[in-house]
C-alpha positions in Angstrom: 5.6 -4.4 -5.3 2.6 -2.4 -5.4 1.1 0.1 -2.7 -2.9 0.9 -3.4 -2.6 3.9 -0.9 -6.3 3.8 -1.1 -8.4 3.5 2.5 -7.2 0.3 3.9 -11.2 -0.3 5.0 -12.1 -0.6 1.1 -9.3 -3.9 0.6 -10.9 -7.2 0.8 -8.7 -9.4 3.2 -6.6 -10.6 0.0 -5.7 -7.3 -0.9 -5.3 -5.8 2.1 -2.6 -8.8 3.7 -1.0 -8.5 0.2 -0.1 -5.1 -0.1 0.9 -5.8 4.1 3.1 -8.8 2.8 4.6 -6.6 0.0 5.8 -3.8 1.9 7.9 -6.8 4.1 8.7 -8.8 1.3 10.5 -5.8 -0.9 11.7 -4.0 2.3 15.5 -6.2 1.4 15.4 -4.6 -2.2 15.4 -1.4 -0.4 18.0 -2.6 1.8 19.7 -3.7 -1.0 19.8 -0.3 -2.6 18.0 -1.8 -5.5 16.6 0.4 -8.4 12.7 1.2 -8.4 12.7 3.4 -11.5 10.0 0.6 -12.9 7.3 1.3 -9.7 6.9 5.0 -11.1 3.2 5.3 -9.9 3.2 2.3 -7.9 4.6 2.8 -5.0 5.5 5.8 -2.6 8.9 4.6 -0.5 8.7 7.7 2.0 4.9 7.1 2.9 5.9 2.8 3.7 6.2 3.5 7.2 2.9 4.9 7.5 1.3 3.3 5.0 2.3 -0.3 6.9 1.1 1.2 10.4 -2.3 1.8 8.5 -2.8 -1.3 6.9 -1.7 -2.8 10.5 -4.1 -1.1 12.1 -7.3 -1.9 9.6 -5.7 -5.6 10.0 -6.3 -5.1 14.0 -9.9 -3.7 13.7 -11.0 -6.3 11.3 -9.1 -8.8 14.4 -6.7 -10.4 12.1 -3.2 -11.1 13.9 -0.5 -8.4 13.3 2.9 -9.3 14.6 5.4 -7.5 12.6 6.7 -4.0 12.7 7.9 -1.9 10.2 11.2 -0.3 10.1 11.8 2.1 7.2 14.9 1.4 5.6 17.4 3.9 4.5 16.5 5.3 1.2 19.3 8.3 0.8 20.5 6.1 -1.8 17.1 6.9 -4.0 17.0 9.9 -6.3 14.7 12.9 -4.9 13.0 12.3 -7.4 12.5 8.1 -6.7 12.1 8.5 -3.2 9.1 11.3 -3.6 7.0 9.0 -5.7 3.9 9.1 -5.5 1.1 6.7 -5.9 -1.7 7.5 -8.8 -5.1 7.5 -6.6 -7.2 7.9 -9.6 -5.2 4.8 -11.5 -5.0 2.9 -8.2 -8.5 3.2 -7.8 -9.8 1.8 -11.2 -7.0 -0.8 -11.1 -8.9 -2.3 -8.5 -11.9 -2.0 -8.9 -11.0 -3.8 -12.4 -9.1 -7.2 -10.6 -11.5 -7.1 -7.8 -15.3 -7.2 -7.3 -15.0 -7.1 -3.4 -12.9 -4.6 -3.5 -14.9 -2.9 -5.9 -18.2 -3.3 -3.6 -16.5 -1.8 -0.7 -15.1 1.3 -2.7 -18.4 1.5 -3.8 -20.2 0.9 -0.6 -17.8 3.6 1.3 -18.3 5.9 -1.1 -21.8 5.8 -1.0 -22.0 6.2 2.1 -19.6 9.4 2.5 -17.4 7.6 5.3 -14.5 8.2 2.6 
């Protein structure tokens, strides 16, 4: 599971239904109480709420369908630490600009126009 926790208006559609998918997908490890010690940097569980009402939203001005809410799941069993993660803009950033030109172009094209 990865969260970008970059502007949801700079995703391409892959990107931005994949990192929607992922936050349902990998809501049962959560669930589950699994361990996230290997998504240091990658994901930030408090902000998954949010975060999946934001990429719904961007999902609903671009007129794609959204039909499925997010409930946070209990995360008291996370370590302070674990469960204030924290995504690595900077990293997140150049990550995908790296696996993706049309994400890359709208990063690009946003920035360059000072809307983000």
């Amino acid at each position: 599971m990865r969260m970008w926790m970059l502007d949801p208006r700079v995703l391409c559609r892959l990107h931005l239904l994949g990192e929607h998918g992922e936050l349902h997908k990998h809501r049962s490890s959560f669930v589950k109480q699994r361990s996230i010690a290997g998504r240091r940097g990658q994901i930030e569980p408090l902000a998954m709420k949010s975060r999946h009402d934001d990429l719904a939203e961007e999902m609903l001005r671009r007129r794609y369908r959204h039909e499925s809410p997010y409930e946070l799941p209990d995360l008291s069993y996370l370590s302070e630490l674990d469960r204030g993660m924290k995504v690595d803009l900077v990293e997140s950033r150049a990550d995908l600009m790296g696996r993706c030109s049309d994400c890359a172009t709208r990063i690009l094209d946003l920035e360059r126009t000072s809307i983000i």
